[in-house]
C-alpha positions in Angstrom: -5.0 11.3 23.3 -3.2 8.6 25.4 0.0 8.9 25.4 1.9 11.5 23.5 5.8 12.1 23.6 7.3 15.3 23.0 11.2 16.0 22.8 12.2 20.2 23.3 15.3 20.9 22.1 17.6 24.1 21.5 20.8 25.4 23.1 21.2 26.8 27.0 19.8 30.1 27.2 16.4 29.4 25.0 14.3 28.6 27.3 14.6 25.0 27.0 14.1 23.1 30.4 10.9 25.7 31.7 9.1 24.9 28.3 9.3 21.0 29.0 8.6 22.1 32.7 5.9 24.1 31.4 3.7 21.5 28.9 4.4 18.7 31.7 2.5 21.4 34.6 -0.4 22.2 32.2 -1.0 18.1 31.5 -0.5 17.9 35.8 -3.2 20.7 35.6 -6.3 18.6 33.6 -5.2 15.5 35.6 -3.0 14.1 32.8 -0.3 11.7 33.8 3.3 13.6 33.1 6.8 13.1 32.9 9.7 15.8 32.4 13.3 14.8 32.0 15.5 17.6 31.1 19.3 17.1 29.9 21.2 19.9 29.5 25.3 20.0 28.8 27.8 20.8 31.1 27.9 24.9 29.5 24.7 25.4 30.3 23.9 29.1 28.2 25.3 28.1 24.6 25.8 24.5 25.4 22.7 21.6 24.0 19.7 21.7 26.2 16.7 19.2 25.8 13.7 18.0 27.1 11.5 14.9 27.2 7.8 15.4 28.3 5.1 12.5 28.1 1.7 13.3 28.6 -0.7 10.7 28.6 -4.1 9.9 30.0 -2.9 6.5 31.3 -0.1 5.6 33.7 3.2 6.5 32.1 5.7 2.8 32.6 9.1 5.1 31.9 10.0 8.6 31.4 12.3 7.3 28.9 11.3 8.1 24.8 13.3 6.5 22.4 10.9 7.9 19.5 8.9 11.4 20.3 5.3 12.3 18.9 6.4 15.8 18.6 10.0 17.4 18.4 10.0 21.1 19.3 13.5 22.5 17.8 14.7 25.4 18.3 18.1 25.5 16.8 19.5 24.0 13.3 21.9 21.6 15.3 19.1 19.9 17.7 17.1 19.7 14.2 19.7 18.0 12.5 20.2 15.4 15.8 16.5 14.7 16.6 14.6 14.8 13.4 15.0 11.1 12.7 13.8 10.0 15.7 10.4 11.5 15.1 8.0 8.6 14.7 6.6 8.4 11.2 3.5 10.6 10.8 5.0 12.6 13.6 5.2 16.5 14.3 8.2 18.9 13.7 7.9 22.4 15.0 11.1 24.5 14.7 12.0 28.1 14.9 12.2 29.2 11.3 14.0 32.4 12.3 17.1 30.2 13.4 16.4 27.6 10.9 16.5 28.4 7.5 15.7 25.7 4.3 16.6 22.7 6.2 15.9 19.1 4.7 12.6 17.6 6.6 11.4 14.1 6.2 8.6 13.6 3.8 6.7 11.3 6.7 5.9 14.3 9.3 4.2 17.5 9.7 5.9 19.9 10.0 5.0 23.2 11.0 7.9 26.2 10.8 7.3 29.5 13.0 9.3 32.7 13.1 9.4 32.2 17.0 12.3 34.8 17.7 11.1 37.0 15.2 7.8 37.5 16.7 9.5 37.1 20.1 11.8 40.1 19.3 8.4 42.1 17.8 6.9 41.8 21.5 10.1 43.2 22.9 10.2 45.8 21.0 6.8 47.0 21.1 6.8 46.7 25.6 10.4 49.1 25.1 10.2 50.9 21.7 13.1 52.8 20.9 15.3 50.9 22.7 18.9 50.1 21.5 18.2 47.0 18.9 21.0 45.5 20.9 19.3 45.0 23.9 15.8 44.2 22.4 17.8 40.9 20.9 19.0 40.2 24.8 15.1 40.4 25.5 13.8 37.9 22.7 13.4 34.5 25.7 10.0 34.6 24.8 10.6 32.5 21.7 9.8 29.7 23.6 6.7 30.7 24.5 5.3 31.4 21.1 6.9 27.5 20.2 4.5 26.8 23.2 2.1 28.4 21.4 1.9 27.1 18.2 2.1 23.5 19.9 -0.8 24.3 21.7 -3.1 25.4 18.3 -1.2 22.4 16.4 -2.0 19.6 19.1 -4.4 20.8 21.3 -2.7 18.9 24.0 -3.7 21.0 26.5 -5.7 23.8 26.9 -4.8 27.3 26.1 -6.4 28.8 29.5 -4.6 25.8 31.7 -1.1 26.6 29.5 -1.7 30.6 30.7 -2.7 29.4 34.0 0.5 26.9 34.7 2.5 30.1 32.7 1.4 32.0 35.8 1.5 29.5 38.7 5.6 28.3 37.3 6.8 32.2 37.1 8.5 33.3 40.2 7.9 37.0 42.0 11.3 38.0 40.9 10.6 37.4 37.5 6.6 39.2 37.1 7.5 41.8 35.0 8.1 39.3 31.9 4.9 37.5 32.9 2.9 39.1 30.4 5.9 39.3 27.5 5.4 35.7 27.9 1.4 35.4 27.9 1.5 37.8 24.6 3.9 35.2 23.3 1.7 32.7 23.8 -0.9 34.1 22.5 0.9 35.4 19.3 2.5 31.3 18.8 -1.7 29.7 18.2 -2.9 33.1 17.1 -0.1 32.4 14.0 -0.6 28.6 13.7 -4.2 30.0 13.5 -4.2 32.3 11.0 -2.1 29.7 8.7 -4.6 27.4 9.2 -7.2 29.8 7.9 -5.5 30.5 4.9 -5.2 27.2 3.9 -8.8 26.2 4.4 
């Protein structure tokens, strides 16, 4: 790898800005060279949210990406805006949970993941019985099993350094969904995984 470019992007409230955060401290924590600009709308929670995140093993000249490696979506609209700006042979992760039979490009990979789905199956099982209400309040963690599955796609950065910079990034007043989010982790590469082993 030199220089990869990846473009997060979803609505406020997803998770959005601490996943670019997130993939630009794990680079910072092999010794990559990173960049994270984050652009969010004036709403915040419901309004656009994105993220540009370079990682490279050379000096980066400009945070600035016209054309990412990798877009991350996690809504319908932010796949609609930023799927052709992927570069050609490029990598589309998206939420297929949100997302459903959308028209992709015929030049990219794409990879589709039931991120809230599986996000909403960790909530339920660390509360069961809870009002199905409230487990949907709890289903954040999506963007850690997008963080996931980017991490068994690319290998961009280690899965220990991603749990690691996970750990380092989450605040004392926010430890009790420190380990939600390291089983989301987890349960993004152990899917991307288990697809790959199906298709080999």
């Amino acid at each position: 790898m030199k220089s990869v470019g990846i473009l997060v992007a979803g609505f406020g409230g997803q998770g959005i800005l601490l996943l670019g955060r997130l993939i630009a401290y794990s680079g910072m924590l092999e010794g990559k060279e990173v960049t994270c600009f984050p652009s969010y709308g004036a709403e915040m929670r419901g309004g656009t949210a994105n993220s540009t995140v370079i990682v490279s093993d050379e000096m980066i000249g400009s945070p600035i990406m016209g054309n990412p490696d990798i877009l991350i979506a996690m809504n319908e609209a932010s796949l609609k805006r930023f799927q052709p700006k992927i570069k050609s042979g490029g990598v589309l992760i998206f939420d297929s949970s949100l997302i459903s039979s959308p028209e992709i490009r015929g030049d990219i990979h794409v990879i589709h993941i039931p991120a809230t789905e599986i996000a909403a199956s960790i909530a339920e099982s660390e509360a069961p019985n809870k009002n199905p209400v409230l487990t949907a309040t709890r289903v954040r963690s999506a963007n850690m099993v997008m963080f996931g599955a980017l991490l068994a796609k690319t290998g961009i950065v280690k899965v220990e350094t991603a749990i690691h910079a996970l750990e380092r990034l989450t605040s004392s007043k926010r430890e009790k969904t420190l380990e939600e989010n390291r089983k989301a982790v987890m349960r993004g590469v152990a899917y991307i995984a288990s697809k790959k082993s199906k298709d080999n």
